[in-house]
Steps between C-alpha positions, in 0.01 A plus 500: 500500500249516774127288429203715702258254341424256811664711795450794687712804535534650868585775664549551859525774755486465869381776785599470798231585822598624778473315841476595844697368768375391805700649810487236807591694837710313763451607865776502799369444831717627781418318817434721801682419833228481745183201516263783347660581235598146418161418449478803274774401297357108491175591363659785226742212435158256396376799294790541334542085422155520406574834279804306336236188476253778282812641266639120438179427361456795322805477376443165340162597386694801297777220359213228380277816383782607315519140297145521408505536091389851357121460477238726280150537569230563225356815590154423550388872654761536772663730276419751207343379199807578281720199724521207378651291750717664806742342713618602841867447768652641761531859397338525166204450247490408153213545268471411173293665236427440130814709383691552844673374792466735823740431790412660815779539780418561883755663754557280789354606840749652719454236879343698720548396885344578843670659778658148624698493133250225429326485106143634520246276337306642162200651689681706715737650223395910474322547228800727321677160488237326296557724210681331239714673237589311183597551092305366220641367166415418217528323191324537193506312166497754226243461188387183671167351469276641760283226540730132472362192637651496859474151703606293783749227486574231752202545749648545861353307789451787732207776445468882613173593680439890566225512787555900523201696659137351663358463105534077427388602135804691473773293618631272286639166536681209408733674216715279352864489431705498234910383466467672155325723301491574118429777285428363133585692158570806718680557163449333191655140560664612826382396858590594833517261792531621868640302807706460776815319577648299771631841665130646439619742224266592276598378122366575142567319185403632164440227271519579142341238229694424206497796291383748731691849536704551815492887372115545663604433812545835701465620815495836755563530852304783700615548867850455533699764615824364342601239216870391441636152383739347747797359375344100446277676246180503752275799496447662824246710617495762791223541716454695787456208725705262311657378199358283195694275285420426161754197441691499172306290217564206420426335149409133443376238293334161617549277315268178409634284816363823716938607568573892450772611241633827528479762299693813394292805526611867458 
């Protein structure tokens, strides 16, 4: 028989955010015959070390960026009043409320490029290519309490500043950061805890306190177009810009040394 008394049931799901890749154009020179056009083809040669220079960096940029640990900001009037804390990637938005999580996913940009095959910078992109399609899901906790105690764990060193518009009183600086954040009693004697892992997936556990009844714990999904389980048990949800997995759950025990043991769930 299984003791509750000192531990702390779990249950974990991961989604999966989507990511954009960064395209990195290579450029052939072809060297003209004559002194004229040699000199052409030197100085399109510099621009295009000099372009390759720009995408190597960029390119590492994208890699370290990508091994920066999911981060949530308290919502301190960037967003509406019902977010708690929001976090933001490549692609997407999350926002957390008092009884939901609402992903937000962003179609890439098509590249657009000049009349020399070369990228065009932001500012001169036509304005049609600025729009940005995207899907919005979410996640509600059914019967939940609409107003748990929601708080910050492991304070970040970095800060968000929004400096939007020629008002100072309005913008708003130094947010801080969170690695975590929990929702407390968001049913009676369960918690939910929100963070990242090393791949910058967003993860939930549920923990239930001895005696508390798994059975509350429900949820409904608005804004997918599709649901199916895959064969590994995962749940996966079709967008029309993407697809969301809901990884199968997976029940454990800690024990008093802080080591998980499994356990069977149906």
């Amino acid at each position: 028989m299984i003791s509750f008394t000192s531990s702390l049931l779990s249950v974990r799901r991961t989604v999966l955010v989507a990511s954009i890749a960064l395209l990195v154009m290579t450029f052939v020179v072809l060297v003209a015959a004559n002194k004229e056009d040699r000199r052409a083809a030197i100085a399109t040669s510099a621009e295009a070390i000099e372009s390759s220079a720009g995408a190597t960096v960029k390119t590492k940029f994208a890699e370290r960026f990508g091994m920066l640990p999911l981060s949530f900001e308290r919502n301190a009037g960037q967003s509406d009043e019902a977010v708690k804390f929001l976090s933001r990637g490549p692609g997407y938005e999350l926002f957390l409320t008092a009884t939901e999580a609402v992903l937000t996913l962003q179609k890439p940009h098509a590249p657009q490029f000049d009349e020399f095959k070369r990228p065009l910078p932001p500012g001169k992109t036509t304005p049609e290519a600025n729009v940005r399609e995207g899907s919005v899901l979410r996640l509600k906790m059914i019967g939940a309490n609409p107003s748990p105690q929601v708080e910050g764990q492991d304070e970040l060193l970095g800060k968000v500043n929004y400096l939007t518009g020629s008002e100072p009183e309005k913008w708003r600086r130094n947010i801080p950061t969170y690695r975590r954040v929990l929702y407390k009693d968001v049913y009676p004697g369960i918690d939910v805890l929100y963070y990242g892992n090393s791949q910058r997936e967003l993860e939930y556990d549920l923990n239930l306190a001895a005696g508390a009844d798994p059975k509350q714990i429900r949820f409904s999904i608005e804004g997918a177009e599709g649901i199916r389980l895959d064969k590994s048990g995962d749940l996966l949800l079709k967008l029309k810009h993407g697809e969301v997995s809901l990884k199968k759950p997976v029940i454990y025990q800690l024990t008093k040394a802080g080591d998980r043991r499994e356990v069977k769930g149906s």
